[in-house]
PAFI-390160 format. One line per 3 residues: number of its first residue (from 1); their letters; for each residue x, y, z of C-alpha. Coordinates in steps of 0.25 Angstrom, whole numbers, plus 5000, padded with zeros to 4 digits. Last residue first. Example, Ala and Ser with C-alpha at 12.3 -4.5 7.8 and 13.67 -1.06 7.14 Angstrom:
2> SA> 5055 4996 5029  5049 4982 5031
//
This chain:
797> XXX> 5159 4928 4961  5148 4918 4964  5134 4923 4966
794> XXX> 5129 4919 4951  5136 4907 4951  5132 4901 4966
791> XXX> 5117 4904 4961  5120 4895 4948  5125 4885 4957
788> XXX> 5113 4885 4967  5103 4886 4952  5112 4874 4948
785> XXX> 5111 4866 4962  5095 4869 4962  5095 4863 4949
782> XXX> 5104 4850 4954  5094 4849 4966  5081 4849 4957
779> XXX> 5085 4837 4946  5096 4835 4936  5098 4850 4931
776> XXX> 5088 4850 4919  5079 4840 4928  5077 4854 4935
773> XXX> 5072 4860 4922  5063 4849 4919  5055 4851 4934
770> XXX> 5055 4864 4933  5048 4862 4920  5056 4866 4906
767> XXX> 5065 4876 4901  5055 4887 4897  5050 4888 4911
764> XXX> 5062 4893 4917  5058 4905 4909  5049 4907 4914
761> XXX> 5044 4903 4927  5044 4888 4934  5059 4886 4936
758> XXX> 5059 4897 4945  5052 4891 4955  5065 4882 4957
755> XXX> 5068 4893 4968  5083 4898 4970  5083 4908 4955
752> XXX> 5072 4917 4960  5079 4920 4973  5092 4924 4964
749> XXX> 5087 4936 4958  5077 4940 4948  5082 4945 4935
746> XXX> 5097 4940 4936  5092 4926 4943  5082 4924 4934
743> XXX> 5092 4924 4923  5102 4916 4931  5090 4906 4931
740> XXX> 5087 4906 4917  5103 4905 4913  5101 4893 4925
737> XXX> 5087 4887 4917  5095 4888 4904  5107 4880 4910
734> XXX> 5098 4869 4915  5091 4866 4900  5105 4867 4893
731> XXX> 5113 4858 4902  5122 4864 4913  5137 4866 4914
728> XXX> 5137 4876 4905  5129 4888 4914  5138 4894 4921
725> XXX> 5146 4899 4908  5153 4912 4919  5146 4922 4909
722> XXX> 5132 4917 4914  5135 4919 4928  5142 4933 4928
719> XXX> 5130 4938 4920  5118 4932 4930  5129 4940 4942
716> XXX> 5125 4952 4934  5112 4950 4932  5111 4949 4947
713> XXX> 5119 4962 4947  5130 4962 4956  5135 4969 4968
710> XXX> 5149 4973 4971  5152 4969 4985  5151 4979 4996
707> XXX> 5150 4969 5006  5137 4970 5013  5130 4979 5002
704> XXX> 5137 4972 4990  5137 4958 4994  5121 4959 4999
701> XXX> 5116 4966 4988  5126 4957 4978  5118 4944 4985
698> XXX> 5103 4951 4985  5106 4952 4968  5108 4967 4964
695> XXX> 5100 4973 4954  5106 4987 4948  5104 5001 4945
692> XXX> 5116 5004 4954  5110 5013 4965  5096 5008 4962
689> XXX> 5101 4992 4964  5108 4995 4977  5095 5001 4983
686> XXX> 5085 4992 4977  5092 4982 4978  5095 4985 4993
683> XXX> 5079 4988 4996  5077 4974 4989  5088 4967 4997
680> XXX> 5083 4974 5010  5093 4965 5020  5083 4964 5034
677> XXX> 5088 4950 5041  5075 4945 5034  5081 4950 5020
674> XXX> 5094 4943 5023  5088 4930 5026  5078 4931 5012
671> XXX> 5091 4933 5005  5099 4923 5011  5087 4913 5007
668> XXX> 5086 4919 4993  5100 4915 4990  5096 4899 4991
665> XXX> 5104 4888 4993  5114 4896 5002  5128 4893 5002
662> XXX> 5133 4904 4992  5124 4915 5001  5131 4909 5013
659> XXX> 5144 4909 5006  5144 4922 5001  5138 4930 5015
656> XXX> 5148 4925 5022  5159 4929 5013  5154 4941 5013
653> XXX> 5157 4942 5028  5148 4943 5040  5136 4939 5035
650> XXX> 5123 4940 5041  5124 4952 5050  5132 4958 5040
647> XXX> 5121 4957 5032  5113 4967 5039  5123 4976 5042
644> XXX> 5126 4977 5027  5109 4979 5023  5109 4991 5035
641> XXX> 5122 4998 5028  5115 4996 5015  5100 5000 5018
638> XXX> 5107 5013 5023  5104 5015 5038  5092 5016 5045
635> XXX> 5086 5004 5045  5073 5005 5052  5070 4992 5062
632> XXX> 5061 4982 5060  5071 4970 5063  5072 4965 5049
629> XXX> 5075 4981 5045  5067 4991 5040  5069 5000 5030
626> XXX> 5066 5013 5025  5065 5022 5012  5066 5036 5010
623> XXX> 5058 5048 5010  5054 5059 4997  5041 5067 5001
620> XXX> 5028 5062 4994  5023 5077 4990  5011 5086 4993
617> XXX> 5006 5098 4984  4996 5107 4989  4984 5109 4981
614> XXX> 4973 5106 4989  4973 5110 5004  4961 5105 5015
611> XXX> 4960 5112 5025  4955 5105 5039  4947 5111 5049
608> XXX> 4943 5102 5060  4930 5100 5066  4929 5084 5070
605> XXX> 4923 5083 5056  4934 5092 5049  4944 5082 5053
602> XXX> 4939 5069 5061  4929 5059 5060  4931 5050 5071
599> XXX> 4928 5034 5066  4915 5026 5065  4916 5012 5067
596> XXX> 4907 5012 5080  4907 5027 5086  4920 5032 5090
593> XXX> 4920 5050 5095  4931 5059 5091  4931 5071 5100
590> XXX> 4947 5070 5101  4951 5058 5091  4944 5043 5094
587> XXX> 4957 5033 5095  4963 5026 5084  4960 5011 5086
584> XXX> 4972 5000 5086  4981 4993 5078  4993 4985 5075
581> XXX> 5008 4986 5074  5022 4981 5074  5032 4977 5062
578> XXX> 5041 4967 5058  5040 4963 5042  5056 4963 5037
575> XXX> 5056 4967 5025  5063 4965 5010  5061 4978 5001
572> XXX> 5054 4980 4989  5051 4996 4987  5038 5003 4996
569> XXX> 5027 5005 4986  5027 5021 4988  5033 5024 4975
566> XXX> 5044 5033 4974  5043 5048 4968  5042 5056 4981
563> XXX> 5052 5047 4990  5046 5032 4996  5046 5031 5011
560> XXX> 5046 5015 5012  5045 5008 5027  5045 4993 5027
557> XXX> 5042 4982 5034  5035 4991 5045  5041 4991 5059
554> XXX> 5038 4986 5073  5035 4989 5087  5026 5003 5086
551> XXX> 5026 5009 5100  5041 5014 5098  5038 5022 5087
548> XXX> 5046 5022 5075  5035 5014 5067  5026 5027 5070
545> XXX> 5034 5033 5059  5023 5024 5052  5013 5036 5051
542> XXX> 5021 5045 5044  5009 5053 5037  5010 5046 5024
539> XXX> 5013 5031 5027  5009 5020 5015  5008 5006 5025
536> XXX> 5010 4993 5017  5006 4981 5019  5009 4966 5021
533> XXX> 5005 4953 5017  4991 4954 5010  4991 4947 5000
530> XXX> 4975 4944 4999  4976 4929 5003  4989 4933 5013
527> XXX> 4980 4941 5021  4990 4948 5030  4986 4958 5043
524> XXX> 4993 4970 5046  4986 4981 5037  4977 4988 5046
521> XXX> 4986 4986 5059  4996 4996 5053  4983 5005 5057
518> XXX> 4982 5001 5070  4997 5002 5073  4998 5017 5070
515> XXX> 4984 5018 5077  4992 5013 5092  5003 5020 5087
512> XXX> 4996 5035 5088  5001 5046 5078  4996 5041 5066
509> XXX> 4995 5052 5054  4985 5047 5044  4988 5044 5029
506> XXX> 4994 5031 5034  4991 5020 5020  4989 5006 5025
503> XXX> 4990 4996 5012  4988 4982 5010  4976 4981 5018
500> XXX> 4971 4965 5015  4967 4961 5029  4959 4975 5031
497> XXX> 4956 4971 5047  4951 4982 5052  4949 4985 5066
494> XXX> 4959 4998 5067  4963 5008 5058  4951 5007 5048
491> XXX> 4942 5018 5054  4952 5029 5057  4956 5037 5045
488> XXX> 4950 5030 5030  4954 5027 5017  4954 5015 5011
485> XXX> 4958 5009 4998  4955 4995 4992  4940 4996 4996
482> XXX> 4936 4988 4987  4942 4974 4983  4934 4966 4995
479> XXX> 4941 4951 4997  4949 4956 5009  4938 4961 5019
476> XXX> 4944 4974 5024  4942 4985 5014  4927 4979 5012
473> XXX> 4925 4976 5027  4928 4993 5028  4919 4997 5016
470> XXX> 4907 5001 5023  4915 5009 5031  4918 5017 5017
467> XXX> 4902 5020 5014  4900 5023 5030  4910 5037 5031
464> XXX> 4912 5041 5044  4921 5030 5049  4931 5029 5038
461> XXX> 4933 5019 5025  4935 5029 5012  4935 5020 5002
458> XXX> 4945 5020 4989  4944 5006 4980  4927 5007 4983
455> XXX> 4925 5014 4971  4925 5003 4962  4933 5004 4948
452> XXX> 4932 5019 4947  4940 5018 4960  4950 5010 4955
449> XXX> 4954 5019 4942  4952 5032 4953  4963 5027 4962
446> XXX> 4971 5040 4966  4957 5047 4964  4951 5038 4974
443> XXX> 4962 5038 4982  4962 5054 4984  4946 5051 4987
440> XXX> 4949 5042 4997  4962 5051 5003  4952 5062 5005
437> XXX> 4940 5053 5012  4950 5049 5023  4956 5062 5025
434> XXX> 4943 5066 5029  4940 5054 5038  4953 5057 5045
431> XXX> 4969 5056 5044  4969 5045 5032  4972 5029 5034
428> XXX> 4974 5024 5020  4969 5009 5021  4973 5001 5008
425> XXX> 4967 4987 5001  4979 4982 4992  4969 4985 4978
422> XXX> 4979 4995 4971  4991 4984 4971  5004 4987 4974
419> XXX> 5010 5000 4965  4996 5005 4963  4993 5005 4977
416> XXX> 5006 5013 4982  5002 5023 4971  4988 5024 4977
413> XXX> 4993 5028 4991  5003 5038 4985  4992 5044 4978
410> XXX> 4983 5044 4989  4994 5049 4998  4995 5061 4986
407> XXX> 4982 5064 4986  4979 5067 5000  4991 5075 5003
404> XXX> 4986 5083 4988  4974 5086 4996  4982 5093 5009
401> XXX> 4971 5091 5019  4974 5100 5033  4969 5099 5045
398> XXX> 4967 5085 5047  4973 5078 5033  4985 5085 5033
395> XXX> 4988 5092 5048  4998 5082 5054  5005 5080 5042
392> XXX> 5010 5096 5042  4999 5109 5042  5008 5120 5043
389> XXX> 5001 5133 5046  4991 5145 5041  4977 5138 5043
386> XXX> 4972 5136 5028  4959 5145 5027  4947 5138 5020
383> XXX> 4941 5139 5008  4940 5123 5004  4952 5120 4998
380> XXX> 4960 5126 5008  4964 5141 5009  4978 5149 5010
377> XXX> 4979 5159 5018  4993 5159 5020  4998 5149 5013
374> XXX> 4996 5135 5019  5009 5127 5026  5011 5112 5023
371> XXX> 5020 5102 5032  5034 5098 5027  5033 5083 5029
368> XXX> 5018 5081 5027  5018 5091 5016  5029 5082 5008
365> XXX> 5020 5068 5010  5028 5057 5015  5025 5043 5011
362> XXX> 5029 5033 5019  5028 5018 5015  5027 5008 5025
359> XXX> 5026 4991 5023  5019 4980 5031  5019 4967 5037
356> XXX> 5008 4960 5037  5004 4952 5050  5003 4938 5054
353> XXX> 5019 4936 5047  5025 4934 5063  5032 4944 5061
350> XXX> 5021 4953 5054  5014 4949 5069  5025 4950 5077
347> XXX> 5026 4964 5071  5011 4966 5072  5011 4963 5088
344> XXX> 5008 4952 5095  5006 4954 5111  5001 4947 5122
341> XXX> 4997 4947 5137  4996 4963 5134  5001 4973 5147
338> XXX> 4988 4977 5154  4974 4978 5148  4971 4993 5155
335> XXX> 4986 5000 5154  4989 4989 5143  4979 4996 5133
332> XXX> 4984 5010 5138  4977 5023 5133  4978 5038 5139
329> XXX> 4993 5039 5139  4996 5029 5127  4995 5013 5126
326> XXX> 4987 5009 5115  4989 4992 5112  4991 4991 5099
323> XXX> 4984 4977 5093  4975 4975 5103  4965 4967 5112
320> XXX> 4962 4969 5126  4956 4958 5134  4948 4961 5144
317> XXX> 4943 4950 5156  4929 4954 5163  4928 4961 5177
314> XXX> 4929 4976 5171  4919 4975 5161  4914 4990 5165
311> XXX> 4930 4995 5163  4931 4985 5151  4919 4993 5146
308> XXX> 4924 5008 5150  4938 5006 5142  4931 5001 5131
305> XXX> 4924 5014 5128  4935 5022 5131  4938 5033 5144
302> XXX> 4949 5025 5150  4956 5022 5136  4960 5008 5138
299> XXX> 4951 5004 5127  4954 5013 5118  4956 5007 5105
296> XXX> 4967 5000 5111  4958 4987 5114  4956 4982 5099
293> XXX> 4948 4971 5104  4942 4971 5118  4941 4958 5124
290> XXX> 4931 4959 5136  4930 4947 5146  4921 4943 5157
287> XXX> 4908 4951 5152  4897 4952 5160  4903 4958 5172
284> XXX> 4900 4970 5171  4885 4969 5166  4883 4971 5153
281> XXX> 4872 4982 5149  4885 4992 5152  4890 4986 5140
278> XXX> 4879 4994 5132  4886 5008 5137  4875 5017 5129
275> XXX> 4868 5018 5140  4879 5027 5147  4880 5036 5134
272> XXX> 4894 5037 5128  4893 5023 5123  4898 5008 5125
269> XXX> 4893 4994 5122  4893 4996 5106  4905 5006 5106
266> XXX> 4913 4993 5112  4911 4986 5100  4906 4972 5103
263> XXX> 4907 4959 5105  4900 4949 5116  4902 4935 5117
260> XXX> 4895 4928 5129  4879 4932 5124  4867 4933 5131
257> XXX> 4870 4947 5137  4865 4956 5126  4869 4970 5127
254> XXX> 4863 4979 5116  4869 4991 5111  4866 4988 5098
251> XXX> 4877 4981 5097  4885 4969 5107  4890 4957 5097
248> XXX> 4888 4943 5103  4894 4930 5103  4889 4916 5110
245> XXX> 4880 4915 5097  4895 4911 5090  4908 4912 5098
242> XXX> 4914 4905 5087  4912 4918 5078  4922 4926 5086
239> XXX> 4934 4927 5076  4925 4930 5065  4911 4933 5063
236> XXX> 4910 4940 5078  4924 4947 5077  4923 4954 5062
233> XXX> 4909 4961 5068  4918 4964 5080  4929 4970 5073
230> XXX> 4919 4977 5063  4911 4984 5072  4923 4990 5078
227> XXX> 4926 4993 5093  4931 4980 5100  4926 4972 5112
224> XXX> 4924 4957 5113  4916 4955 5126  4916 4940 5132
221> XXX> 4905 4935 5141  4911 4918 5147  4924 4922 5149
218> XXX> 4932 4909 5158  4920 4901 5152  4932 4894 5145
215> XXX> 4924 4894 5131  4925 4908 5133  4939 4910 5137
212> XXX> 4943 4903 5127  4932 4911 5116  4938 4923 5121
209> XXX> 4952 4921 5119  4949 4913 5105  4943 4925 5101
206> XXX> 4951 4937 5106  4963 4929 5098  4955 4929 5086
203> XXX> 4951 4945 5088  4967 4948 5090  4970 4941 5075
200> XXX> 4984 4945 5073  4979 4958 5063  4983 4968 5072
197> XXX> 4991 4966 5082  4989 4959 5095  4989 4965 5110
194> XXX> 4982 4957 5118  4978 4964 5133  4972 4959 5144
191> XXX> 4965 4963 5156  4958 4952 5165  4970 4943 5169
188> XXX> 4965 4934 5177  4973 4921 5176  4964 4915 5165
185> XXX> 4965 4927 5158  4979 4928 5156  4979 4913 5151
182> XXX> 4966 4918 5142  4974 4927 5136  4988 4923 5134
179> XXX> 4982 4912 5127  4976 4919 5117  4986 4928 5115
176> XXX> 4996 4918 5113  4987 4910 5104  4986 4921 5095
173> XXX> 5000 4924 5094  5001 4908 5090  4992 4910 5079
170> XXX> 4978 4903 5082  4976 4891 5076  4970 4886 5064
167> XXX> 4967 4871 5062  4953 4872 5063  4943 4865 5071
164> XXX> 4938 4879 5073  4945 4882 5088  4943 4889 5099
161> XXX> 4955 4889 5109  4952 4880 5120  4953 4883 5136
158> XXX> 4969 4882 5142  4971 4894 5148  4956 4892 5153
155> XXX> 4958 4879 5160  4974 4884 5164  4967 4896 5172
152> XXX> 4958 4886 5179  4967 4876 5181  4979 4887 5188
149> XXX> 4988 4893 5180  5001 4897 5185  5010 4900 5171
146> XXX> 5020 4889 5175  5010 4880 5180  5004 4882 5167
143> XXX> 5014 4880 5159  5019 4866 5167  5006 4860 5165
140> XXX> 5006 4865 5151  5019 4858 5148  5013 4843 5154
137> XXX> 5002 4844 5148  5006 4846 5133  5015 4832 5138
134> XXX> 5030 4834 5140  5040 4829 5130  5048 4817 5137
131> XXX> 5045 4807 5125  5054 4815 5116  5065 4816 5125
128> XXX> 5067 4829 5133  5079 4839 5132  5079 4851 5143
125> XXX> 5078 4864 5141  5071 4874 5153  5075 4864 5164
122> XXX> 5064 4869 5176  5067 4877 5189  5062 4866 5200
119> XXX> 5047 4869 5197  5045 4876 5185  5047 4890 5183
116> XXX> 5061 4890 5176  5056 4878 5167  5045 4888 5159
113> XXX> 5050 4889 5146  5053 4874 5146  5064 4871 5133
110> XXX> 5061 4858 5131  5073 4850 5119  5066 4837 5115
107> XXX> 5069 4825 5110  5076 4817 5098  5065 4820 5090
104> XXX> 5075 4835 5087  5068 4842 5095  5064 4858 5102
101> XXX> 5053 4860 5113  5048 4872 5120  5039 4874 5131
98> XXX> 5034 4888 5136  5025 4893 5125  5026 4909 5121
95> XXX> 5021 4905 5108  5033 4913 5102  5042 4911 5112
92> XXX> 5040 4898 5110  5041 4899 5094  5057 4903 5097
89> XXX> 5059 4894 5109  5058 4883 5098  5069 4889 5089
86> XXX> 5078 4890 5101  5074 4875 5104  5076 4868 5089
83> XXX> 5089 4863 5090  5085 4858 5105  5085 4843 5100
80> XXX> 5096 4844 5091  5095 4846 5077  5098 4834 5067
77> XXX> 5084 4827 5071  5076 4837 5067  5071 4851 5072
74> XXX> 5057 4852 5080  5053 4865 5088  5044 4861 5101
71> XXX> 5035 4872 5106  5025 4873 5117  5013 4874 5126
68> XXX> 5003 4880 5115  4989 4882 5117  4981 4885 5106
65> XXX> 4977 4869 5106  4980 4864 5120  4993 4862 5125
62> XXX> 5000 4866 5112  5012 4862 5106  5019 4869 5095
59> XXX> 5029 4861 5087  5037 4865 5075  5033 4879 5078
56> XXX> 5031 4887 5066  5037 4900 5061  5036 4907 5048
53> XXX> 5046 4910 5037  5046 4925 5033  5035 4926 5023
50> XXX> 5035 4935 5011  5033 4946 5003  5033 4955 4993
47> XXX> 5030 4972 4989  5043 4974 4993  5050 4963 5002
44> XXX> 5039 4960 5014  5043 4949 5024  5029 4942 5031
41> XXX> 5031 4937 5043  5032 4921 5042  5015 4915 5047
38> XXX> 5021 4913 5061  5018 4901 5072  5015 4889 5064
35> XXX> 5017 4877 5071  5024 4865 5063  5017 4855 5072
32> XXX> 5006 4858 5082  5004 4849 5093  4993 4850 5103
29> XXX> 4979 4849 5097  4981 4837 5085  4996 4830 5092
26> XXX> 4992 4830 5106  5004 4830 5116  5003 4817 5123
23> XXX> 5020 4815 5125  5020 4803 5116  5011 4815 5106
20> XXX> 5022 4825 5108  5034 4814 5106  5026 4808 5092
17> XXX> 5029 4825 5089  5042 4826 5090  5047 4812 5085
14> XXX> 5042 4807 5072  5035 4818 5067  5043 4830 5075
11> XXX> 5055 4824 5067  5050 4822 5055  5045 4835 5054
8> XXX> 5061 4839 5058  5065 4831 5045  5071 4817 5049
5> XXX> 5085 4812 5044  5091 4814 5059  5083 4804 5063
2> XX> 5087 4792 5057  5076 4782 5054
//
């Protein structure tokens, strides 16, 4: 058998992995090949997508199951055994495990993590034979030495994961959280904080904590904290279930202490009134461990409802969960819980393709840029006295209601629908409960052909109003229709998990970062079954100027300010998905009092006068266009100058450029490279193509932006080909399907042309099978040559 032949799965089937097993490594609960460690971010171009390519481990080794140890990255035989170490050091840092492996089957290259702290000093990379590899034992002997874990601590560090006999594991930032966890609770740490966006499964991981460290005995009465009705009814019948009659839920202020799972919202065990405080029925020390979900709604707030139970629960363990931590003068997270012992944030998440990525439009409104001044005198539409002074964006919708403000967002609102799909489930987040009700009924007349069709497209979904509650699992659960549009002010920003929400619509000025990033939260998770891979925020009160703060760590795919007469569907344009976020509560205004579900009424209810104006004419101002780049950052020079640097980076020269783009197999792939490195070939298209009324190939985009080089149409280059006779040194069948093909080419491009996909769609289809027409040019390899030969024709020149 000579080696060198061998695929690299060949290589870790005949030699990596019999190694692992000589060396006692359990091949069913401690090896796992091919290792999925990312889902490939999800890259928006227009109103498309895709997956970047995702990672995987070739090999991740596990201690015991959940439990990894270390990595070993595979390459075959004609590498060298350490080809495969940067790579490998890559997914270790990832894991955060402190063993590393790369081979060829010849051996082993061991990069230690750890050999500076072992006895003697340690060789961090040294070469091993394949029967040296060290037992599962023998690595976590020397991990836990090094992390100074006693038998007691390395019991429970070690305790099982649940598991439902399935294959499916926990994603790999779970396990880190997991695992962090109990390891700091085993050496005593009792205040912990895990700071996880929105959307990345924070209750799961608070399962498989808990039920560790239950099934341990090291916590034997848990409390699970949070403060909606809906996220601990979702908690009991999902992610808790396996705890079973062991579990129970606090209500009607009634303590029963037979149980070792407790949930509950913590409005249930508090109160204003001293008998009201239900957990006082508890003794102190009842509970050893509190997991409070959502913790920046306050609980670090000294005068909170949360605050005063983990104070009376002061013995027991608390873990803190969250996905924006609050950190201001009054409120700090990490002043009570301490620094987090973990972190995954939305833009590891879009990174990582967990999360959607997502869009912003901004649309802004003529009277919110210049302000609005009554006439002296002048009276609202119901009698009263206009206060004489300048009512600017702060003021509409509080003080003042401008109806034609209204009307037009909701018209904007329902354009942007008509243009994608008028059933993508929206959320339009309005100043108050007042504003709330206005913008339903604007909708409603924006979308009256719907509405006649079931009333239910446009709900109302507040606090105060029980018809639209009603509604919340309705909006949420993906396989309900109706409601397709809600309105609402504070009720939906946090705790709802709408899978399918397409569309987040800021109607509401956001001063505070922590509620910014609650309600981006809304639209960040993907269900690919429903087509749900990114979203689109629609920005009238400049909301998203909050991207510039230093607080918020990332940026949208896009950001599109269309003029007056544009539509407010962004244009297509190739992106980069890197952005940060997540969610939290909105605190209680001044004199504003929470109760269950119900949100803070405010405007006229909380005794403010507010005018409202008919008959003043509001306009989409004219704005302009921006761009990210692959790094997240604002380009803020002209898309040309940015697009020059950016290839130059790649190619030096032209000539450069020409020969890689003449050796490569397939065009599309140094198309796809440019577009990652941050190239807008659809923005350049558009903006080359508008100033000559012309579509330009990615190729003459390239040539003429970077080097000044006259571009040509691709119909053009389709001409040029077809004048030169090509064609005549093939038979009749071949040389219709390369005219076809050069046709395609001119109306579509060249990435159509490369896949043999083609063949099966018209008109490809009136010259035979796939399989007759490649037996026209003497079998698969000599058609791929022609189509490789007819691209070398159209670029040639």
């Amino acid at each position: 058998m000579n080696k060198k032949q061998l695929s690299e799965r060949d290589i870790c089937t005949k030699y990596i992995t019999p190694a692992l097993e000589k060396a006692g490594w359990d091949v069913t609960t401690q090896i796992r090949e091919e290792f999925p460690l990312t889902k490939g971010r999800i890259i928006v171009r227009g109103k498309l997508h895709t997956r970047a390519k995702h990672k995987r481990a070739d090999y991740v080794l596990f201690y015991k199951p959940n439990i990894f140890i270390a990595i070993i990255e595979a390459k075959d035989n004609n590498h060298t055994v350490g080809d495969g170490m940067q790579q490998a050091l890559g997914y270790a840092d990832m894991l955060q495990v402190p063993f590393v492996f790369s081979s060829n089957g010849d051996g082993f290259l061991f990069h230690n993590k750890i050999a500076a702290s072992q006895p003697g000093g340690g060789i961090v990379e040294r070469e091993l034979a394949l029967h040296e590899f060290p037992t599962a034992e023998t690595l976590w002997q020397w991990w836990a030495q090094h992390r100074g874990l006693n038998d007691q601590q390395n019991a429970l560090v070690t305790q099982d994961y649940f598991s439902d006999g399935s294959d499916k594991s926990p994603r790999y930032y779970q396990l880190l959280a997991i695992n962090k966890t109990i390891e700091a609770i085993a050496r005593g740490q009792n205040r912990i904080l895990l700071v996880m966006a929105t959307g990345t499964g924070k209750t799961f991981t608070a399962f498989q904590i808990i039920w560790r460290l239950w099934k341990s005995k090291a916590k034997k009465r848990i409390l699970f904290l949070a403060d909606r009705n809906i996220l601990v009814d979702q908690t009991m019948t999902n992610d808790f279930k396996p705890f079973g009659s062991a579990m129970t839920k606090i209500q009607k202020r009634q303590a029963n202490k037979s149980y070792e799972i407790y949930l509950s919202l913590y409005q249930a065990v508090t109160g204003n009134e001293e008998e009201k405080n239900i957990y006082r029925q508890f003794s102190s020390d009842f509970f050893d461990l509190i997991i409070i979900d959502e913790c920046h709604r306050g609980s670090a707030a000294a005068d909170s409802a949360w605050r005063e139970i983990l104070e009376y629960f002061t013995s027991a363990s608390q873990i803190g969960l969250t996905a924006t931590p609050k950190e201001t003068k009054e409120v700090s997270n990490i002043d009570y819980f301490g620094d987090p012992i973990y972190t995954y944030s939305l833009r590891q998440g879009i990174d990582d393709g967990f999360l959607a990525p997502y869009k912003v439009v901004r649309i802004d409104l003529d009277r919110d840029l210049t302000g609005w001044r009554p006439d002296k005198g002048m009276i609202d539409k119901y009698g009263n006295e206009i206060e004489d002074r300048i009512y600017n964006q702060k003021d509409f919708d509080k003080t003042l209601v401008l109806e034609q403000r209204t009307q037009l967002v909701a018209k904007k609102i329902t354009e942007f629908l008509r243009q994608t799909n008028r059933f993508d489930k929206a959320i339009v987040f309005c100043e108050n409960i007042d504003h709330a009700e206005r913008m339903r009924q604007a909708l409603v007349n924006e979308n009256a052909d719907l509405v006649a069709q079931n009333s239910k497209y446009v709900m109302r979904i507040t606090g105060d109003n029980e018809e639209g509650k009603a509604e919340l699992d309705n909006f949420i659960f993906p396989e309900s229709k109706y409601p397709v549009i809600a309105t609402t002010s504070k009720l939906m920003t946090t705790g709802i998990d709408a899978q399918t929400c397409k569309l987040i619509v800021l109607d509401q000025r956001i001063q505070s970062m922590t509620e910014f990033k609650q309600i981006i939260g809304r639209g960040t998770r993907i269900n690919e079954d429903y087509g749900k891979y990114y979203f689109t925020i629609i920005d009238f009160k400049k909301a998203t100027e909050l991207f510039a703060d230093p607080d918020f760590d990332g940026d949208p795919v896009q950001i599109y300010e269309p003029r007056a007469e544009q539509s407010p569907v962004p244009p297509d344009v190739p992106v980069d998905p890197e952005v940060d976020g997540g969610v939290t509560y909105p605190e209680p205004g001044e004199g504003q009092v929470w109760t269950g579900v119900a949100e803070p009424v405010p405007g006229e209810e909380g005794g403010i006068r507010r005018y409202v104006v008919e008959g003043v004419e509001v306009k989409v101002a004219a704005e302009r266009v921006q761009y990210f780049d692959a790094g997240g950052k604002l380009i803020t020079e002209s898309l040309k100058d940015y697009t020059r640097k950016a290839l130059a980076r790649e190619y030096t020269t032209l000539d450069d450029f020409l020969r890689r783009w003449s050796s490569t197999d397939k065009k599309q792939a140094i198309i796809d490279e440019l577009s990652e490195q941050g190239v807008f070939f659809d923005a350049l298209t558009d903006e080359i193509g508008r100033q000559s009324g012309k579509a330009f190939d990615p190729f003459d985009l390239v040539c003429h932006v970077a080097w000044d080089m006259p571009p040509l149409t691709r119909k053009e280059r389709a001409e040029q080909v077809k004048k030169r006779n090509y064609f005549t040194r093939y038979g009749e069948q071949a040389r219709r399907v390369l005219e076809a093909l050069l046709d395609k080419y001119a109306d579509e491009g060249v990435a159509h042309i490369e896949e043999t996909q083609i063949l099966t769609i018209a008109p490809f289809t009136e010259f035979g099978t796939p399989l007759e027409i490649i037996r026209a040019f003497g079998g698969l390899d000599q058609y791929q040559q022609a189509v490789h030969e007819l691209e070398a024709a159209l670029y040639a020149g």
